[in-house]
C-alpha positions in Angstrom: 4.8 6.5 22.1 7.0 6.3 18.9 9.7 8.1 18.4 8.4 11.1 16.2 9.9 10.6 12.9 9.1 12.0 9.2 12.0 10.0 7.0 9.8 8.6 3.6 10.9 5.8 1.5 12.1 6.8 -1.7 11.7 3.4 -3.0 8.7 2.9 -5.2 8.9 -1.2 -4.4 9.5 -0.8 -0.8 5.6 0.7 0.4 6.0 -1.1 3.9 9.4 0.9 4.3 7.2 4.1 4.9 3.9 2.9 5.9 5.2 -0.4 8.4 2.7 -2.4 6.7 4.2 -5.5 7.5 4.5 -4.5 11.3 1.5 -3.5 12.3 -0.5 -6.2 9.6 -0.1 -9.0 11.1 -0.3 -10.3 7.7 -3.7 -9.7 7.1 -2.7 -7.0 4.9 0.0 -6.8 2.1 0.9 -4.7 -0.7 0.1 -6.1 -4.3 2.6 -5.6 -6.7 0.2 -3.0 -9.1 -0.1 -1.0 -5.9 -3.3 -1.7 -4.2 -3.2 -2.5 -0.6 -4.9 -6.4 -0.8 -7.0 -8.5 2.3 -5.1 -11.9 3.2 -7.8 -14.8 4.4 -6.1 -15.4 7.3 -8.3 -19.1 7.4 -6.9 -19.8 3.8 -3.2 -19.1 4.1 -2.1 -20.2 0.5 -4.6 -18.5 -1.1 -4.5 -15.0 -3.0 -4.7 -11.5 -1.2 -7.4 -9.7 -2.2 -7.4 -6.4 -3.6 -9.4 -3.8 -1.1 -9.9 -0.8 -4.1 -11.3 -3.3 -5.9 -13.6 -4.9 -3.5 -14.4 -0.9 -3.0 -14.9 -0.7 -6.8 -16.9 -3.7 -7.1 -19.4 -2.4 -3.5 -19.6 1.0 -4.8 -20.9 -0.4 -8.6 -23.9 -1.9 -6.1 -24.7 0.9 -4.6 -22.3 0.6 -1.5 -20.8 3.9 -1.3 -18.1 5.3 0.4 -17.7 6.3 3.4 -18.0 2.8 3.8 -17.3 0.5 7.2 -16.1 -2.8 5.9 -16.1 -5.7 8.5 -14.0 -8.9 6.9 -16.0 -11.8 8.4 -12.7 -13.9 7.9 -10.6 -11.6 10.0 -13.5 -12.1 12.8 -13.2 -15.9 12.6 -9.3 -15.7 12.6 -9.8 -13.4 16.0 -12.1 -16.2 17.8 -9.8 -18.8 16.5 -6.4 -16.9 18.1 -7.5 -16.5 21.5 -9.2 -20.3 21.7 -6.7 -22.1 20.1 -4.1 -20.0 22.4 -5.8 -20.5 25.2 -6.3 -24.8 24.6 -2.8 -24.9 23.4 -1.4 -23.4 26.8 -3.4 -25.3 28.3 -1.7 -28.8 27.0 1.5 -27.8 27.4 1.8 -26.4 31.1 -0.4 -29.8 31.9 -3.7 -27.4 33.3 -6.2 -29.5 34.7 -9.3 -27.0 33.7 -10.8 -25.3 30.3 -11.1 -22.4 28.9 -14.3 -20.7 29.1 -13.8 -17.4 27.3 -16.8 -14.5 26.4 -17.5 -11.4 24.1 -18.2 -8.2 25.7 -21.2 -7.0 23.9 -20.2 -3.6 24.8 -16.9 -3.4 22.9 -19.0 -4.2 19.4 -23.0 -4.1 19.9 -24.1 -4.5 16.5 -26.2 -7.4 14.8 -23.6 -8.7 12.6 -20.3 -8.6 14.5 -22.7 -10.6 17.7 -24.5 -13.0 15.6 -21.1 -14.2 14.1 -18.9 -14.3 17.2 -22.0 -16.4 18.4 -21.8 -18.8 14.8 -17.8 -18.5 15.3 -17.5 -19.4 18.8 -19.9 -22.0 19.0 -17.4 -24.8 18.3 -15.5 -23.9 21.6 -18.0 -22.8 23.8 -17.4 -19.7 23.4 -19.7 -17.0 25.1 -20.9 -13.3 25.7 -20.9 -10.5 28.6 -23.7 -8.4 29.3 -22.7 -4.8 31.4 -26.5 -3.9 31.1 -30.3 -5.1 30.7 -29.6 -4.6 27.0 -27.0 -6.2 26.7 -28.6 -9.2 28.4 -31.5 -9.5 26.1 -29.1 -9.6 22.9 -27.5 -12.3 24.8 -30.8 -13.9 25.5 -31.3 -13.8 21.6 -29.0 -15.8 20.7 -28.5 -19.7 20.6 -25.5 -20.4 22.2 -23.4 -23.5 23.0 -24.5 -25.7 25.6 -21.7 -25.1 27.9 -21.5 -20.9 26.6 -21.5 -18.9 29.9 -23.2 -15.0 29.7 -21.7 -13.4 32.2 -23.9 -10.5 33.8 -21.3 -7.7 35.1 -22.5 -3.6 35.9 -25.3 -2.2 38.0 -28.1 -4.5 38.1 -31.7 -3.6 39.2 -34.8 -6.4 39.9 -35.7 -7.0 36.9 -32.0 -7.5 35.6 -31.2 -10.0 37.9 -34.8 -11.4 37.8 -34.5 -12.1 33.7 -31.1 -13.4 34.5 -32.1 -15.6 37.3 -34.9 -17.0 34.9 -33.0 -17.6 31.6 -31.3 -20.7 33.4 -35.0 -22.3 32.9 -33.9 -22.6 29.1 -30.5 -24.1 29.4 -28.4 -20.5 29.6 -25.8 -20.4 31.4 -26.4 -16.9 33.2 -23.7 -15.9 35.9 -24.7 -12.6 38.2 -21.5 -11.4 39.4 -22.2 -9.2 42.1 -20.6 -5.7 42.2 -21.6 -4.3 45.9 -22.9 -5.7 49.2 -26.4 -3.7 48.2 -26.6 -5.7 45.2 -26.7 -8.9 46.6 -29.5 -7.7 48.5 -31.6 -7.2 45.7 -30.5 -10.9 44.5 -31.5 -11.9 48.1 -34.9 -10.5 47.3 -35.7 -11.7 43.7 -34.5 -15.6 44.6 -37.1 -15.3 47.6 -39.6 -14.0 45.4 -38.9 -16.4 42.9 -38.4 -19.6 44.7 -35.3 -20.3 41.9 -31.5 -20.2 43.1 -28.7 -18.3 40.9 -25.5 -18.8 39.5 -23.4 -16.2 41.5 -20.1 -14.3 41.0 -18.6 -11.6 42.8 -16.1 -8.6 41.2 -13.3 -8.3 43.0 -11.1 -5.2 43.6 -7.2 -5.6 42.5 -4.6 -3.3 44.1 -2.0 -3.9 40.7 -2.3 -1.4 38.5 -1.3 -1.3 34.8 0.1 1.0 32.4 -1.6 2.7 29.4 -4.7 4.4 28.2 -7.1 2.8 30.9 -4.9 2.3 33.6 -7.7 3.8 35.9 -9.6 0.9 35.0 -7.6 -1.1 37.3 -6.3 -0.9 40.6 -8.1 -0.6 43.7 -9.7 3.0 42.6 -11.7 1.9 39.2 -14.7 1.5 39.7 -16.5 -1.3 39.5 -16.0 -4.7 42.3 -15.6 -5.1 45.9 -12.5 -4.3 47.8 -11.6 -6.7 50.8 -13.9 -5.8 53.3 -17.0 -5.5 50.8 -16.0 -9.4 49.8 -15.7 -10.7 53.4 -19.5 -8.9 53.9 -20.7 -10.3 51.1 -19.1 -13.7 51.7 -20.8 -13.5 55.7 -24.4 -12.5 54.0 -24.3 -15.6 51.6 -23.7 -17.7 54.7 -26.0 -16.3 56.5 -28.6 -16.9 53.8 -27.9 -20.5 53.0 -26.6 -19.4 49.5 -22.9 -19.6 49.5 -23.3 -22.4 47.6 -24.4 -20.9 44.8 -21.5 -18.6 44.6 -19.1 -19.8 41.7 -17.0 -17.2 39.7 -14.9 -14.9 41.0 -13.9 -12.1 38.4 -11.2 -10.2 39.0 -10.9 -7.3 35.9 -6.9 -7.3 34.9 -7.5 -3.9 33.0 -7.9 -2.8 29.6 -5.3 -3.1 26.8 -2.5 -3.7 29.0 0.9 -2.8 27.6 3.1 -5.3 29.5 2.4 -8.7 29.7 4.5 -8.3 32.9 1.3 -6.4 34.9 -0.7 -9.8 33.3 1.2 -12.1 35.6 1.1 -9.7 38.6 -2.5 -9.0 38.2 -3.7 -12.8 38.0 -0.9 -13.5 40.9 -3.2 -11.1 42.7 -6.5 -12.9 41.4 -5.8 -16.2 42.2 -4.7 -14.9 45.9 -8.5 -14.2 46.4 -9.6 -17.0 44.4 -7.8 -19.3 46.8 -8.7 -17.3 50.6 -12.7 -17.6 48.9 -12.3 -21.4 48.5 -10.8 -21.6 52.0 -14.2 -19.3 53.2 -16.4 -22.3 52.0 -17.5 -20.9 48.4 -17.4 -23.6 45.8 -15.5 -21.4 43.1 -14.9 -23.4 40.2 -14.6 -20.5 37.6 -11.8 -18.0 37.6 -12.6 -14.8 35.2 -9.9 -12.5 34.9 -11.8 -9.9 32.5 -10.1 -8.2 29.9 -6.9 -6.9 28.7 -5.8 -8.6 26.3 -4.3 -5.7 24.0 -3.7 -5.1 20.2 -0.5 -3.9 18.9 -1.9 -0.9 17.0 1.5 0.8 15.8 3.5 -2.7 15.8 5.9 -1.4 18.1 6.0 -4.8 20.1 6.8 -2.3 23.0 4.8 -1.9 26.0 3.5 1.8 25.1 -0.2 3.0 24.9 -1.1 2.4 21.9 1.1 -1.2 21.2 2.2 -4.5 23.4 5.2 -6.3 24.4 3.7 -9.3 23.6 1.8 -12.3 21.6 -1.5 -13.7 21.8 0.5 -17.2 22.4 2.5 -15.5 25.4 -0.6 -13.6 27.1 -2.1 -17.0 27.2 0.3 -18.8 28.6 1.7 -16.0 31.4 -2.1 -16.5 32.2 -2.3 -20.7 32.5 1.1 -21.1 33.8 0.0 -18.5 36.9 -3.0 -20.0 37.0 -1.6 -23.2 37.9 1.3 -22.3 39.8 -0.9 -20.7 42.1 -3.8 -23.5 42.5 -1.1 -26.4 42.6 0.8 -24.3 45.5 -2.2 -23.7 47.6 -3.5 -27.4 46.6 -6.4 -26.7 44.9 -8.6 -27.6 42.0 -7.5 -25.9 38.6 -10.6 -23.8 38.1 -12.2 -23.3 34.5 -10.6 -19.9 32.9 -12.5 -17.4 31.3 -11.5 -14.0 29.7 -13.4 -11.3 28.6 -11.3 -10.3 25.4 -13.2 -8.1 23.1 -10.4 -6.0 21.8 -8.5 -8.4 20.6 -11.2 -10.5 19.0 -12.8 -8.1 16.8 -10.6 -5.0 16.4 -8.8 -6.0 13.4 -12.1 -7.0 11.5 -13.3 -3.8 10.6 -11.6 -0.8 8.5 -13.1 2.6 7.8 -12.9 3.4 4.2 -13.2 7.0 2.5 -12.5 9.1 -0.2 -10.2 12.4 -0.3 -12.7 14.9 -1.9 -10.2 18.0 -1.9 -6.7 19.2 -1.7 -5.9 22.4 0.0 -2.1 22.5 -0.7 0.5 24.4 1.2 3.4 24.9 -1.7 2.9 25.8 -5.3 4.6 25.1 -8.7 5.1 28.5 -9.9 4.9 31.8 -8.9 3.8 35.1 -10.0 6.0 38.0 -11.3 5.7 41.1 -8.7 4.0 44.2 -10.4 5.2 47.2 -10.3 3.3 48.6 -8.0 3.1 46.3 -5.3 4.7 46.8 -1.9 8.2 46.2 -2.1 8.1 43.4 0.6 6.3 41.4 -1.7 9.5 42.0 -4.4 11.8 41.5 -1.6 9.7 38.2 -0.7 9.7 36.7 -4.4 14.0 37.9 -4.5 14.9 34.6 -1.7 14.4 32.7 -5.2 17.7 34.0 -6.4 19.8 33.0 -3.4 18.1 30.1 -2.4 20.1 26.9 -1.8 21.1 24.0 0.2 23.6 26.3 2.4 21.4 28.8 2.8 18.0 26.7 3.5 17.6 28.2 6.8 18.7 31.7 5.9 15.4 31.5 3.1 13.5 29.8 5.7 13.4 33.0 8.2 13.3 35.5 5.3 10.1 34.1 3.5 8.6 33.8 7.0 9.4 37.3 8.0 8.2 38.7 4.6 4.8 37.1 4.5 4.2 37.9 8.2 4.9 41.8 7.5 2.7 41.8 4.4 -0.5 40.1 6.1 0.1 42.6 8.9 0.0 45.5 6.0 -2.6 44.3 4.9 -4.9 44.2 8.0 -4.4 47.6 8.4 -5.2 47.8 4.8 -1.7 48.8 3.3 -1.6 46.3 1.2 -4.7 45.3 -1.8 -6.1 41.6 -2.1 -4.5 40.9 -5.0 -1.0 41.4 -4.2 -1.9 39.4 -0.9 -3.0 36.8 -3.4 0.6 37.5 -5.1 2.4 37.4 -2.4 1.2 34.1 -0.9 1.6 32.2 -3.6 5.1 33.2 -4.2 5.7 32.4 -0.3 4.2 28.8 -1.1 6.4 28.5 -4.7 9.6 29.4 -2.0 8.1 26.6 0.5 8.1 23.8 -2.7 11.4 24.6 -3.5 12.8 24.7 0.2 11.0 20.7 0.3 12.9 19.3 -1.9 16.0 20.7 -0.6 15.4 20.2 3.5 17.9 17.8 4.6 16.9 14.6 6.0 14.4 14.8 9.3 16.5 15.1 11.7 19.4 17.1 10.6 17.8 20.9 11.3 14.8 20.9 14.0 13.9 24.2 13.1 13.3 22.9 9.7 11.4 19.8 10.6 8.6 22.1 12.5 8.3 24.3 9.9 7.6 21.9 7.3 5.6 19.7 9.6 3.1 23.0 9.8 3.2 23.1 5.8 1.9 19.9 5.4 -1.6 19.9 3.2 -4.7 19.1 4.5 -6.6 16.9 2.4 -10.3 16.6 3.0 -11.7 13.4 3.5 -15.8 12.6 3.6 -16.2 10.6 7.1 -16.8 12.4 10.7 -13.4 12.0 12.9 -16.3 11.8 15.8 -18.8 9.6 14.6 -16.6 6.6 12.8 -13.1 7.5 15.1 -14.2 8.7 18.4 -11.1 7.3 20.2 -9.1 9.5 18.0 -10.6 12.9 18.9 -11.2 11.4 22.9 -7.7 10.3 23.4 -5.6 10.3 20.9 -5.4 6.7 19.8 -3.8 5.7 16.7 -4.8 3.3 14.1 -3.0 2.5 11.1 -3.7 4.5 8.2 -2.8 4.1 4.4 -3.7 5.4 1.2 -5.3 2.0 -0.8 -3.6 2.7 -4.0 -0.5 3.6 -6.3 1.6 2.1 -3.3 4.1 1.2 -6.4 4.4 5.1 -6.4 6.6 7.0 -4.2 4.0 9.2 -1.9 5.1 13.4 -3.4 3.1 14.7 -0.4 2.3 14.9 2.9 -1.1 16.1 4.6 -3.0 15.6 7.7 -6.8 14.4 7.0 -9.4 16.8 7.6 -13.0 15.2 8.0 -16.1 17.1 6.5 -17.5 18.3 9.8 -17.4 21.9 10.8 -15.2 21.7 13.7 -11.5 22.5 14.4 -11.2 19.3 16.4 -12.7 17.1 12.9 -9.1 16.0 11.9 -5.9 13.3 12.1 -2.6 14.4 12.4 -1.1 11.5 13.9 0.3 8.7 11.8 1.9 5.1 12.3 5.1 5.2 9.9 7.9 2.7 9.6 10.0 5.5 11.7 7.4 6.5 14.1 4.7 8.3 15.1 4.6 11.3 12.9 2.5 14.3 12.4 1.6 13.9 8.4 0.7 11.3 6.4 2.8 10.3 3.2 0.1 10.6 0.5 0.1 10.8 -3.5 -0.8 14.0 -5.6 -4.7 13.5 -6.1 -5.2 13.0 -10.4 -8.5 15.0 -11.2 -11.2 11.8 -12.3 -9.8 9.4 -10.5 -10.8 8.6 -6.6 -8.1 8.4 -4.1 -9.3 6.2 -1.2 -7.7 5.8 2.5 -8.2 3.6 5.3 -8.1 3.1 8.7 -7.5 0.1 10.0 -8.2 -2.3 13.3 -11.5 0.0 14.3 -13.7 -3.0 15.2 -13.4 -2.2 18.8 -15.6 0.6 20.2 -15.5 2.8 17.2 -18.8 1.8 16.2 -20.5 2.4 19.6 -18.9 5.4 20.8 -19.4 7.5 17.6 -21.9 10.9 18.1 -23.7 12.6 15.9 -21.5 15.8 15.4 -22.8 18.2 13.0 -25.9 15.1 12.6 -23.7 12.7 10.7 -25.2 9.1 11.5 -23.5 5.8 11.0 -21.8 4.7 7.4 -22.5 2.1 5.1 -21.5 -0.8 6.1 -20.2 -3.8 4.2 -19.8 -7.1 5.6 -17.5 -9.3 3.0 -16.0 -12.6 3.4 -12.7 -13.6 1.5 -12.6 -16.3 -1.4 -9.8 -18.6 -2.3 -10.3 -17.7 -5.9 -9.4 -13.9 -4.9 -12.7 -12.4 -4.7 -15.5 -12.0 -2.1 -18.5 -12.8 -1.2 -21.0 -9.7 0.5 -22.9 -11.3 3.1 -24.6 -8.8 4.4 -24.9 -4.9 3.3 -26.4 -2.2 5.6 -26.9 1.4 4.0 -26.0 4.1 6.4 -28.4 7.0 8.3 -30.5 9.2 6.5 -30.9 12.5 7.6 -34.0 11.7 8.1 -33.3 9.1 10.4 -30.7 11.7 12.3 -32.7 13.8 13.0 -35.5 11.2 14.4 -32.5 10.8 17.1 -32.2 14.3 18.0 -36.3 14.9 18.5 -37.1 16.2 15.1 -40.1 14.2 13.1 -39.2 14.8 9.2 -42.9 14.4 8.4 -43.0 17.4 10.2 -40.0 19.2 8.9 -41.3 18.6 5.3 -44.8 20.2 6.3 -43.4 23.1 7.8 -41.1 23.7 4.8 -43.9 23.3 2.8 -45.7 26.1 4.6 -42.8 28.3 4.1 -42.8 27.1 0.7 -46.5 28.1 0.1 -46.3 31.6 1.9 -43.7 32.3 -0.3 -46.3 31.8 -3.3 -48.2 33.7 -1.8 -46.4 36.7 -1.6 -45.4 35.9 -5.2 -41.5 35.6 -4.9 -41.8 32.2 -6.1 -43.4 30.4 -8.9 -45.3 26.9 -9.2 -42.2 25.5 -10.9 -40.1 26.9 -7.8 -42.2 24.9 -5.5 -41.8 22.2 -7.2 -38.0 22.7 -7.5 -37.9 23.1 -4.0 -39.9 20.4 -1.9 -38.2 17.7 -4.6 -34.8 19.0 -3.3 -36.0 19.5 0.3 -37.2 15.5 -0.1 -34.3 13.9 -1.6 -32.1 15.8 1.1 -34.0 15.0 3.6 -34.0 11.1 2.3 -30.8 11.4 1.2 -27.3 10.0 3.2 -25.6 12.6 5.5 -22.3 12.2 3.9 -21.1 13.6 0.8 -22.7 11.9 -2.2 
């Protein structure tokens, strides 16, 4: 991880010099010069960057609100493009004598819009989709694919998996069934002989490399899906035995998931093409070499090999992976099998952003400060005297008093020493102290004690979106996305907070941050101006975000927004989709709203009844009960 840092930019033309913009960006976001964070078409590169508030503005005026998820179909275009062109251009220059074959895992971004335009955005290149699950196979089975486009079946399989699988050939798919266990070949064994029609087979293979990072246990010969050794050679025995080896022609061998260092890339497909080449020598006609995923984003821009950033380029992944490729199959004399990858992470991550508003400020210094009364405790005069020999040579001295003062007067005041109001006076003289303190601390850095403390004054500002249905990884395990305010970036941020969500949990908040300097544990933000919105977004959460979200506290899915970029510096909307009702929430957790209305209605008329409400209260009521219960979950 980053070094933890807090150092701003004081520099009102210099935004990327706090927020590393221009690191982590990839230039597909810039900073205008009124401020507003702006979109770059990454498929038009001399054209304008687009300004996000307004396309916010502009959504909102049609009745796109925020919290809104907004998927940049350019972006997804610019992410199939990357990993193609990559891949064809390593190709050419090592001199490999195969193609690249790659596919989408449907798992890392299930929904309609994100599939159906990696399908429209692939199709020049063949490009195809993964299905873990029966599911997942019948929205690949939806879609009209490339003639050459490979759907690659991984996960547990039953009959009637393997049985649609085997039978979607019959209209031109390309359906592969890599095989995961000995047992499941014996369920292929019996669907083929009950259906008289011979497969396209694949078996998972078991590496012993392990990589660094979040999902290192997905790799290495403990994760858990594929066949170690002696589950291959069985499996290899069977297909002889039944007259099918023949039919067995992938071999996919998972390098892991967001891999850190492209130097476990080369180890891992070193280790692949070992297999790849004792399999050939066993008889099977492998002619397709699929080394599953891994292919990571650089979330933070670090360039380091660190779990939440890479050491290295799409360009370089591609080639470590050709040139190995071909080493190995030249040195063992074989055939230069096609590649395929199963990149999902890096094809669709950056397309999406989570946009919200900042509904409230709950601020931990104050402006002024009250004048002790006479009769209050003389703690709380002492507290508000550290004004009068407060200083920069004395920062810490003031530090320790004002804690030890406002510490001794909540204590008197639990035991009931101490009234509310001089709590009230107290605290806000303890947060005037805290202001002042601010803008004297020294740089970060200079005084640790100092940093901490003001780290634990930063303000929360509350934000309307659910940390566990739009961020999941965030709250699961701790990944960071880049986040930035989407205005006044002209200004110089006057604040710092963490980001509180609007569920009622503890756990519903962000309080790790990409900055220029590191990792840090507050966000630079502006003061919020009353009538005016203050939007923030996160950034790069196309990748599982929108599949792993719950329904904490029964907040469903967003809006959603799908926009593509014009060259005349607008956008286009292609596709809107309004997010969850509460009534459709609560269809997901067993509840029929028909029926909630009717038993509030009863409750409603019983109350009439017993005459504590009126005809025009019933009325009141059941409108308000319908529009709630029709209404979006978020704050409106």
């Amino acid at each position: 991880m980053l070094q933890r840092k807090t150092r701003l930019s004081t520099d009102p033309t210099q935004p990327d010099a706090t927020y590393a913009i221009d690191r982590w960006g990839m230039d597909l976001i810039r900073v205008l010069p009124d401020g507003d964070l702006g979109l770059r078409n990454p498929l038009k590169t001399n054209g304008p960057v687009v300004s996000l508030p307004t396309i916010i503005k502009d959504l909102d005026q049609s009745g796109v609100h925020a919290p809104v998820l907004l998927r940049v179909s350019s972006f997804l275009e610019h992410g199939i493009r990357s990993i193609n062109e990559n891949f064809n251009a390593a190709i050419e220059r090592v001199g490999y004598r195969g193609e690249y074959r790659g596919v989408f895992p449907i798992k890392v971004n299930q929904q309609a819009q994100v599939i159906d335009r990696i399908v429209e955005f692939g199709r020049p290149y063949s490009f195809g989709l993964e299905a873990g699950s029966k599911p997942e196979l019948v929205i690949a089975l939806a879609h009209k694919l490339a003639p050459d486009s490979l759907i690659i079946c991984n996960g547990v399989k039953d009959a009637e998996f393997i049985r649609l699988a085997i039978l979607s050939r019959k209209l031109g798919f390309n359906t592969v069934i890599v095989l995961e266990s000995p047992r499941e070949l014996e369920t292929v064994l019996e669907v083929v002989e009950e259906l008289g029609e011979e497969p396209i087979l694949g078996v998972r293979v078991k590496l012993t490399n392990q990589i660094g990072g979040n999902w290192a246990e997905s790799s290495g010969d403990r994760s858990t899906f594929g066949m170690n050794t002696d589950q291959l050679v069985t499996v290899v025995d069977k297909l002889k035995a039944s007259n099918m080896l023949h039919c067995l022609k992938l071999q996919h061998s998972h390098l892991g998931s967001q891999i850190p260092d492209v130097q476990d890339v080369r180890r891992a497909a070193g280790e692949a093409c070992r297999y790849f080449v004792e399999l050939t020598r066993e008889g099977a006609p492998l002619s397709l070499l699929d080394l599953g995923g891994g292919l990571g984003v650089d979330y933070t821009g670090e360039k380091t090999a660190t779990e939440n950033s890479i050491n290295y380029s799409v360009e370089e992944y591609c080639t470590n992976v050709v040139e190995t490729v071909a080493y190995a199959m030249d040195e063992a004399g074989m055939t230069h099998p096609s590649l395929i990858t199963e990149s999902g992470r890096a094809v669709v991550a950056t397309s999406s952003m989570l946009i919200f508003d900042v509904l409230e400020a709950t601020l931990f210094d104050a402006q002024a400060a009250p004048v002790p009364e006479a009769e209050d405790h003389h703690l709380v005069q002492d507290l508000a005297a550290i004004a009068g020999y407060l200083g920069p040579d004395r920062l810490q001295e003031c530090l320790n008093d004002a804690t030890f003062y406002r510490n001794e007067l909540r204590a008197l005041f639990r035991r009931g020493y101490v009234d509310l109001r001089q709590m009230a006076r107290s605290e806000q003289i303890y947060l005037h102290l805290m202001s002042q303190i601010k803008r004297l601390a020294p740089e970060p850095g200079t005084v640790p004690v100092i940093d901490s403390h003001l780290e634990q004054s930063a303000d929360i500002y509350h934000c309307n979106f659910s940390l566990f249905q739009s961020l999941p990884d965030v709250w699961a395990i701790g990944q960071l996305h880049p986040i930035v305010p989407l205005q006044r970036l002209n200004e110089a941020p006057d604040r710092r907070a963490i980001l509180s969500d609007i569920t009622c949990d503890s756990d519903g908040k962000v309080d790790q941050f990409i900055l220029s300097d590191g990792v840090s544990a507050s966000l630079p933000v502006h003061s919020l101006k009353e009538d005016e919105p203050y939007y923030i977004g996160v950034f790069f959460v196309g990748a599982y975000q929108e599949t792993l979200g719950d329904l904490h506290n029964l907040f469903g899915d967003t809006n959603v927004a799908t926009i593509e970029l014009r060259e005349d510096g607008g956008f286009d909307l292609l596709h809107e989709q309004e997010g969850d009702t509460i009534a459709e929430v609560l269809s997901y957790v067993e509840y029929d709203p028909r029926d909630c209305i009717a038993a509030f209605r009863r409750i409603v008329d019983q109350a009439i009844s017993d005459k504590a409400l009126t005809a025009a209260d019933r009325k009141a009521l059941m409108a308000a009960y319908r529009d709630s219960i029709n209404g979006y979950t978020y704050y409106e």
